[in-house]
Each structure stands twice: as C-alpha cells, then as structure tokens.
PAFIDO-471753 format. One record per residue (C-alpha): residue number from 1; x, y, z. Coordinates in Angstrom, 3 decimals, m for minus. Each point is the difference from the previous one (the first is absolute). Example, Ala and Ser with C-alpha at 12.3 -4.5 7.8 and 13.67 -1.06 7.14 Angstrom:
<nodes>
<node 1,<12.300,m4.500,7.800>>
<node 2,<1.370,3.440,m0.660>>
</nodes>
This chain:
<nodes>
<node 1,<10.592,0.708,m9.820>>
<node 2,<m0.643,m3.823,m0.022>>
<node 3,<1.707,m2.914,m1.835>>
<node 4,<m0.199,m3.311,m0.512>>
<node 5,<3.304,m2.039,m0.191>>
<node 6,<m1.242,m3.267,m1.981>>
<node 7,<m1.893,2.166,m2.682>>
<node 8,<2.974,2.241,0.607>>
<node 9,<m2.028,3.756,m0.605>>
<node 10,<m0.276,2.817,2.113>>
<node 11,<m3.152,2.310,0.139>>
<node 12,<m0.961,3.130,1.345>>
<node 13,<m3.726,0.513,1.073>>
<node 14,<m0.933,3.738,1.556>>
<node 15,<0.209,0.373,3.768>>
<node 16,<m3.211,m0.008,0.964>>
<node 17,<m0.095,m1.238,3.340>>
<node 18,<3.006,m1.048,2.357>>
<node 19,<2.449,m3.163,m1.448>>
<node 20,<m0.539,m2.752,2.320>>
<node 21,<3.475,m1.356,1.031>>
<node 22,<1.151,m2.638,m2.703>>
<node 23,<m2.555,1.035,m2.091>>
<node 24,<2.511,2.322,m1.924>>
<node 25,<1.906,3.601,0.171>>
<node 26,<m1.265,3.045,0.060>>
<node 27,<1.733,2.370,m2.322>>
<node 28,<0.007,4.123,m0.736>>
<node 29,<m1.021,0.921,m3.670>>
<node 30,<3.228,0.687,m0.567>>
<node 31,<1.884,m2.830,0.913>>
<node 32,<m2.989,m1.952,m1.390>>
<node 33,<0.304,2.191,m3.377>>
<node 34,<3.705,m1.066,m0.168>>
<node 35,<m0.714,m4.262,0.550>>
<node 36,<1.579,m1.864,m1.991>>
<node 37,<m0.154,m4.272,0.658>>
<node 38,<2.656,m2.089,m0.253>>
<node 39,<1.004,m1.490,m3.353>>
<node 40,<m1.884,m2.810,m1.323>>
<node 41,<m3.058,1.707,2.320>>
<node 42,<m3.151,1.456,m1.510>>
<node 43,<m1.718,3.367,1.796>>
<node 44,<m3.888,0.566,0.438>>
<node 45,<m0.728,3.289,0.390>>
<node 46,<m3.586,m0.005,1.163>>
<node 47,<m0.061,3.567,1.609>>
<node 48,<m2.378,2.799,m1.329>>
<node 49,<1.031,2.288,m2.504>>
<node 50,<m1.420,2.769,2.172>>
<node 51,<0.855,m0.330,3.445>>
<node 52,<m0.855,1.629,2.912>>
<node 53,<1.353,3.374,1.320>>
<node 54,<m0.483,m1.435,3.833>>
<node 55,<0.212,m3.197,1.564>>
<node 56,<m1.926,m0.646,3.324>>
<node 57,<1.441,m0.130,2.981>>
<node 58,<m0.235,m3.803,0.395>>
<node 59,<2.387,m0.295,m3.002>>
<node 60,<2.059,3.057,0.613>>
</nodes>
C-alpha cells in the first residue's frame, strides 16, 4: 500500500520485491482485501487478478 496525501488516494500494487522504507506498507491479502481509504480518498487497485500462490523469499 502507497498513498499520496495532496492527490489524497491510496493504491495497492502486488509485492513483488521488498518495500523500500517510506516507499509504502506492505500488507497480507487479507488485510489488503479488507482496505478501505479514508473518506473523501479514492483507491487504485493495481494488483493482478491472479496472484501468486508463493512469494520469494526477498518479499516474504
């Protein structure tokens, strides 16, 4: 999960490879399935319909 305050909206990109720190929060599917952004906020969802099964170790 990233955002950006002055556009105020939130998105969530797959984790692909480890979050750098500030660059945003990694989140489990479920808790990621559940997001909801704050009113007045719009939400990207950019993740892939079909997602992996596994995530490498770097991520994990």
């Amino acid at each position: 999960m990233a955002f950006d305050y002055d556009a105020r909206m939130v998105w969530l990109d797959d984790l692909t490879e480890p979050v750098a720190p500030g660059a945003g929060y990694p989140l489990c599917e479920s808790h990621a399935g559940r997001m909801t952004p704050p009113i007045g906020w719009t939400l990207i969802d950019r993740r892939e319909d079909i997602r992996p099964l596994f995530a490498s170790l770097a991520v994990a």
